[in-house]
C-alpha positions as CSV (number, residue, x, y, z in Angstrom):
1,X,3.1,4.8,16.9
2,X,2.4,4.1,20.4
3,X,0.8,0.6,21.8
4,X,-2.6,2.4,22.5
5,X,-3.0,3.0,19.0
6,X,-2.0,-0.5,17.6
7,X,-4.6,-1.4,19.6
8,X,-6.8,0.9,18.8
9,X,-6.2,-0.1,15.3
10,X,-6.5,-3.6,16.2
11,X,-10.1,-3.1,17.5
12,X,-11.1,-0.8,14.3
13,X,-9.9,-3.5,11.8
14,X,-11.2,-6.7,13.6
15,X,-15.0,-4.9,13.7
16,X,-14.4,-3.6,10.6
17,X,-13.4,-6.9,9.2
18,X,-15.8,-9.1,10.8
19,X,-19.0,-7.1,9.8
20,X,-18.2,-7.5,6.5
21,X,-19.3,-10.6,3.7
22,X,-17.5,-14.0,5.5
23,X,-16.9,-14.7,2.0
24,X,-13.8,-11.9,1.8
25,X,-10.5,-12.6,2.4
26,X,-8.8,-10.0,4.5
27,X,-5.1,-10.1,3.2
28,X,-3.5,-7.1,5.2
29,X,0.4,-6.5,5.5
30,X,1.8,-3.9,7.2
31,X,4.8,-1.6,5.7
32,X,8.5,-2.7,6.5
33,X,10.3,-0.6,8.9
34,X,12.6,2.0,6.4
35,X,14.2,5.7,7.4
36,X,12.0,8.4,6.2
37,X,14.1,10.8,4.7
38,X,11.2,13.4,5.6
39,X,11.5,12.2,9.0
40,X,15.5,12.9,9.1
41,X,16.2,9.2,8.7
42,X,13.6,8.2,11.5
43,X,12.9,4.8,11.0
44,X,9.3,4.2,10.6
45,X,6.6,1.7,8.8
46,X,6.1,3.4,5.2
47,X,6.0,1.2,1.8
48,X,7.9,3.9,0.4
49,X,10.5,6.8,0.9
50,X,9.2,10.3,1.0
51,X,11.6,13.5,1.1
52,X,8.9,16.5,1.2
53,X,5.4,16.8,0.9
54,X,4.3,19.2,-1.7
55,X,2.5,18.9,-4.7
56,X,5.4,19.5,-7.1
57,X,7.4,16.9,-4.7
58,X,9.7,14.7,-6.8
59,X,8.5,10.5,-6.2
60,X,10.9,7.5,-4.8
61,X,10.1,5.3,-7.7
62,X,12.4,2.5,-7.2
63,X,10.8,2.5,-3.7
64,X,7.1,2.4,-5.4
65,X,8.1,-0.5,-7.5
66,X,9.8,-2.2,-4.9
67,X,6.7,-2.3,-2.5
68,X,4.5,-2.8,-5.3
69,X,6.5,-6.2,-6.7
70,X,6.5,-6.8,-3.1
71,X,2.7,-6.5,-2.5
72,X,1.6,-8.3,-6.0
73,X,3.9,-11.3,-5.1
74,X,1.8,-11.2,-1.5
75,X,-1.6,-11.3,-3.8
76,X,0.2,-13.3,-6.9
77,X,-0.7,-16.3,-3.9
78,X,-4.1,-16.2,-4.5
79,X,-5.9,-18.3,-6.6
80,X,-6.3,-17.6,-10.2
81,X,-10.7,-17.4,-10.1
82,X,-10.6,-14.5,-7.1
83,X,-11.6,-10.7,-7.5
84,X,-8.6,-8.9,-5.7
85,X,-9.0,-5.9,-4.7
86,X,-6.3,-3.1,-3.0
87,X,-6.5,0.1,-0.6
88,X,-5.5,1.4,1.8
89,X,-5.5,4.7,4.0
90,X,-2.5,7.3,3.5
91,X,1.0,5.8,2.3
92,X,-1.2,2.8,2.1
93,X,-3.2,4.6,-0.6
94,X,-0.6,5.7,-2.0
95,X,0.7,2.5,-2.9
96,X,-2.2,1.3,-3.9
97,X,-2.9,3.7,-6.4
98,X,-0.1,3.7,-8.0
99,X,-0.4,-0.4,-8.2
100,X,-3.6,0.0,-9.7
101,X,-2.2,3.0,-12.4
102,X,1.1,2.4,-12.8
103,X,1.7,-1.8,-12.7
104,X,5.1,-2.2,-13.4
105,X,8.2,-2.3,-11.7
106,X,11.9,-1.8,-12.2
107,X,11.7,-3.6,-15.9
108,X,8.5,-1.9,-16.7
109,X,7.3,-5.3,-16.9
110,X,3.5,-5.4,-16.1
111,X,2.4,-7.3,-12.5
112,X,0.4,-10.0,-12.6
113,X,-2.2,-8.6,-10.7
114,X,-5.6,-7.1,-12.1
115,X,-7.5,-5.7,-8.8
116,X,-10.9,-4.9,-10.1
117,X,-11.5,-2.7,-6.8
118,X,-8.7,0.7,-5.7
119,X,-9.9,2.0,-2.1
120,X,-7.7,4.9,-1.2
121,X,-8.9,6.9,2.0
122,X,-6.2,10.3,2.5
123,X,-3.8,9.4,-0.2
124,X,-2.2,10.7,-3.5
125,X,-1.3,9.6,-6.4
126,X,2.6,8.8,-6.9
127,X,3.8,9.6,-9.6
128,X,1.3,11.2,-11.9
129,X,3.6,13.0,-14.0
């Protein structure tokens, strides 16, 4: 991604952000840097590994559960009384519908989070088999 689109993205988010209720909290992490194995092992941001991009394409799941226990600790900070919600626009969605279904991790141990609102713009859902 080149600068001129950080910034670009910068710009969207902060007009975005501030026309919205000043009573929201705007909690909003970027992926980690991982190789894409779609990309030939580029390294890029993505919350999750991806090999093809088909609808019979086979899920990274540990990587799904890793980013998700790594996204509910990140909202897990929040005190108890808030309404969280989660979104986010492609891979982001991605995660964040599976977080929303799915919930669990490695130990199929539920999260600890309850988001009451799922925004996912040009997503999927992982894992849906």
């Amino acid at each position: 991604m080149s600068a001129v689109q950080l910034d670009l993205q910068d710009r969207w988010a902060l007009k975005m952000y501030g026309s919205i209720n000043k009573n929201v909290k705007w909690i909003c992490p970027t992926a980690p840097r991982r190789p894409l194995t779609i990309l030939g092992g580029m390294e890029t941001n993505a919350w999750f590994d991806i090999a093809e991009l088909s609808e019979n394409m086979q899920d990274d799941v540990a990587s799904l559960n890793h980013a998700a226990l790594s996204i509910a600790n990140l909202l897990s900070e929040q005190p108890p009384n808030v309404m969280i919600g989660i979104g986010g626009i492609g891979f982001g969605a991605a995660q964040a519908l599976y977080l929303a279904s799915k919930g669990c991790y490695d130990t199929n141990q539920r999260l600890q989070i309850k988001p009451r609102v799922v925004i996912g713009l040009n997503g999927w859902l992982p894992a849906w088999r």
